[in-house]
C-alpha positions as CSV (number, residue, x, y, z in Angstrom):
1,X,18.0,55.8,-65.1
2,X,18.3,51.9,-64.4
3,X,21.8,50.9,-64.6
4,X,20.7,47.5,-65.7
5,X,18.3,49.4,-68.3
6,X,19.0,46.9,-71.7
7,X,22.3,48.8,-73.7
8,X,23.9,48.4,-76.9
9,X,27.4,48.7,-77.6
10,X,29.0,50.0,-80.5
11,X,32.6,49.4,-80.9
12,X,34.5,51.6,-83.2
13,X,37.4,49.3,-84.3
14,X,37.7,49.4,-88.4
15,X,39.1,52.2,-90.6
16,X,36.2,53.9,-92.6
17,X,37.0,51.9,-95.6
18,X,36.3,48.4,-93.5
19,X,40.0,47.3,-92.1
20,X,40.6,46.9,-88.9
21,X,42.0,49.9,-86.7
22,X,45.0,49.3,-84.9
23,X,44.0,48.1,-81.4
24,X,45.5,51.0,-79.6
25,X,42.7,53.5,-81.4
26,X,39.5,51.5,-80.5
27,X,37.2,53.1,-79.0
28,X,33.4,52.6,-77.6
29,X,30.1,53.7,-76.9
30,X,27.2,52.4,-74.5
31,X,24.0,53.3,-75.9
32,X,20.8,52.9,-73.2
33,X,17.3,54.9,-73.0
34,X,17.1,57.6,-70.4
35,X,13.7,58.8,-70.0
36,X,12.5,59.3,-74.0
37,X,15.8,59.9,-74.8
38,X,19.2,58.2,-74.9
39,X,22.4,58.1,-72.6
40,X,26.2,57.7,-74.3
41,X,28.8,56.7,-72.5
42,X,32.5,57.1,-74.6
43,X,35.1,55.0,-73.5
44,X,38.1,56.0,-76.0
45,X,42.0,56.2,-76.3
46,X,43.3,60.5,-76.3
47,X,45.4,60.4,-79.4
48,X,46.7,64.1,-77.6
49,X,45.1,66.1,-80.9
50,X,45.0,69.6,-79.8
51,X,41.7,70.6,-78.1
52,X,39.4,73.1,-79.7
53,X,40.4,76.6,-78.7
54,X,37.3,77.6,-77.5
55,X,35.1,77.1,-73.8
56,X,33.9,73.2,-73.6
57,X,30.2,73.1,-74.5
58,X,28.6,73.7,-78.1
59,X,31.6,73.9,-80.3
60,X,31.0,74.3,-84.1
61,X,33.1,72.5,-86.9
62,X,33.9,70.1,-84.1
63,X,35.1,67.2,-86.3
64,X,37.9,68.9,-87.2
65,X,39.5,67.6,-84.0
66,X,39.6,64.6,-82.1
67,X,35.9,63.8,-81.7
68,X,33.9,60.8,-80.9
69,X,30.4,60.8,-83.0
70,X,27.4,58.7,-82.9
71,X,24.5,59.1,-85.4
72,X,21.1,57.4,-85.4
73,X,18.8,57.9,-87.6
74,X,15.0,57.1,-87.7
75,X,13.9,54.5,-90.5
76,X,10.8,56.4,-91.9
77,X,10.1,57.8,-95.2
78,X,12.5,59.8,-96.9
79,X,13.9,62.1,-96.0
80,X,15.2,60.8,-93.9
81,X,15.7,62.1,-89.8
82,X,18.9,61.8,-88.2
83,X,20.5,63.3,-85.4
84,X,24.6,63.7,-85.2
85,X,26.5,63.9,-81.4
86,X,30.3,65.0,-81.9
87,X,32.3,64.3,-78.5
88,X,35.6,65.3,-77.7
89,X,37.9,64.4,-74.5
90,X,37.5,67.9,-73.5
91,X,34.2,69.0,-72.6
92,X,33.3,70.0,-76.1
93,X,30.3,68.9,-78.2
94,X,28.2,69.7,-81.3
95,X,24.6,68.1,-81.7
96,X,22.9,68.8,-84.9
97,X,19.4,67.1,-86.0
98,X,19.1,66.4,-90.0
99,X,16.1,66.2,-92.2
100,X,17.5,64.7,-95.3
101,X,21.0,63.9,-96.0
102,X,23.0,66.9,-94.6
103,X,20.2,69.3,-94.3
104,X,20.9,70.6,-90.6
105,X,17.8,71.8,-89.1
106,X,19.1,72.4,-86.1
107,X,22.7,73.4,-84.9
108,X,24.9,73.2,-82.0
109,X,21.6,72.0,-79.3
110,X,22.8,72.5,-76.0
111,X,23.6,68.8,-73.8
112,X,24.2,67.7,-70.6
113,X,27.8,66.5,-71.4
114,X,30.5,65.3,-69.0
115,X,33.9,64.6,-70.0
116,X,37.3,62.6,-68.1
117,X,40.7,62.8,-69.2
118,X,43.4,60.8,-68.2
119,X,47.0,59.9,-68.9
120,X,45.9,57.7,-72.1
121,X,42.4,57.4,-72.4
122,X,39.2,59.4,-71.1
123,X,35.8,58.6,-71.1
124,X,32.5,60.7,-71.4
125,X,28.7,60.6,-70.7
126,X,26.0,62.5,-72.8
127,X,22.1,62.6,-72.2
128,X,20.2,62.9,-75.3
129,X,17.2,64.6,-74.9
130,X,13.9,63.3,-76.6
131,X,13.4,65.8,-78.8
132,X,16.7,65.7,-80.4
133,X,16.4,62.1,-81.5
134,X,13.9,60.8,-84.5
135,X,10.9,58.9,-84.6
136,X,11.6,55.4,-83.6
137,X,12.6,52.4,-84.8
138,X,16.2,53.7,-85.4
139,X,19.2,52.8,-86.8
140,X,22.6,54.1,-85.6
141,X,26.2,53.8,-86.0
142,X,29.8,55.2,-84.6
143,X,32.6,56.9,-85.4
144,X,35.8,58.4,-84.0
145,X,38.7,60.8,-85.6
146,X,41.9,61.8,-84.9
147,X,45.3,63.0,-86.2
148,X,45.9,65.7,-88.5
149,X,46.5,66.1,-92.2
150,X,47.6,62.8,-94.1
151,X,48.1,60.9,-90.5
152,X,44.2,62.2,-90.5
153,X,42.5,58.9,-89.1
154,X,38.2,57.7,-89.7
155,X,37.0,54.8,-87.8
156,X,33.8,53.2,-87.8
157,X,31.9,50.8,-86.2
158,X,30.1,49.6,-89.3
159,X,31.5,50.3,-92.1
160,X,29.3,51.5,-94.7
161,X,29.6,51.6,-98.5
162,X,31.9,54.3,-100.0
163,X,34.9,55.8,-101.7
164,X,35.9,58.5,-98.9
165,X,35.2,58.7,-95.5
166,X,31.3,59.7,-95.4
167,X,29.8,59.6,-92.0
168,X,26.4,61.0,-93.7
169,X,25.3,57.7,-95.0
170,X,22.1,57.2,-92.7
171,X,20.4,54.8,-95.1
172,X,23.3,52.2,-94.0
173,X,23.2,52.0,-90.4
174,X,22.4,49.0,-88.6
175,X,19.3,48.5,-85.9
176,X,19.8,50.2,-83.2
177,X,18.2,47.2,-80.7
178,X,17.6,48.6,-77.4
179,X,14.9,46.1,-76.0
């Protein structure tokens, strides 16, 4: 993969509901092609949430924890095809591919996923591979949680038009402009 290959940043800095986060929980993804399919790189703050207690790789119910998630979703004809990627700080990651609004066809796909932790923050890099993602153009968007119970945090990088935090809300995400 170029490293000068054109990217697109999505910062996660507002609370689900549109606020802003507090500056000390804003985190961010680099989104570039590689190959047909799409690098991540995470860049986010460790809250120090408990990690999963299973082996890094293909973790289910992964959002229960402190997870870094990016969605994108192809703008065809409903229904619509999205793919979800759940990172943690840890090594641990859940992909699962939609047809229609929550209807996993596919669970826990295995990814080349590397994680970094360090004191305060840790970083990650994922490759997507083609066949995970949908048809092109897409849209996409980001989001990050942590805590636990009512200190139970939802950012977003766009926020997107609802009464709870609902990350399943593909027909709302932005361009996803990778020329």
């Amino acid at each position: 993969m170029h490293r000068d290959a054109p990217q697109r940043e999505l910062i996660i800095d507002k609370v689900w509901s549109g606020e802003a986060a507090e500056a000390y929980e804003v985190a961010h993804i680099r989104v570039r092609r590689h190959g047909g399919g799409l690098e991540l790189q995470v860049e986010a703050p460790w809250h120090r949430d408990p990690q999963p207690p299973a082996t890094a790789g293909p973790t289910d119910r992964l959002w229960e924890f402190e997870v870094v998630e990016f969605f994108v979703a192809g703008t065809g004809s409903p229904p619509l095809r999205y793919t979800e990627v759940e990172l943690s700080p840890f090594g641990h990651h859940l992909v699962l591919r939609f047809f229609g609004v929550r209807n996993a066809v596919d669970r826990a796909l295995q990814l080349r996923y590397d994680a970094q932790l360090s004191e305060d923050r840790w970083t990650g890099t994922a490759v997507i591979p083609a066949r995970y993602l949908p048809p092109e153009p897409w849209t996409a968007n980001a989001f990050a949680i942590h805590g636990a119970g009512a200190q139970r945090r939802f950012l977003v990088a766009h926020p997107m038009k609802s009464d709870q935090p609902d990350f399943h809300l593909p027909q709302e995400f932005p361009p996803l402009d990778l020329a």
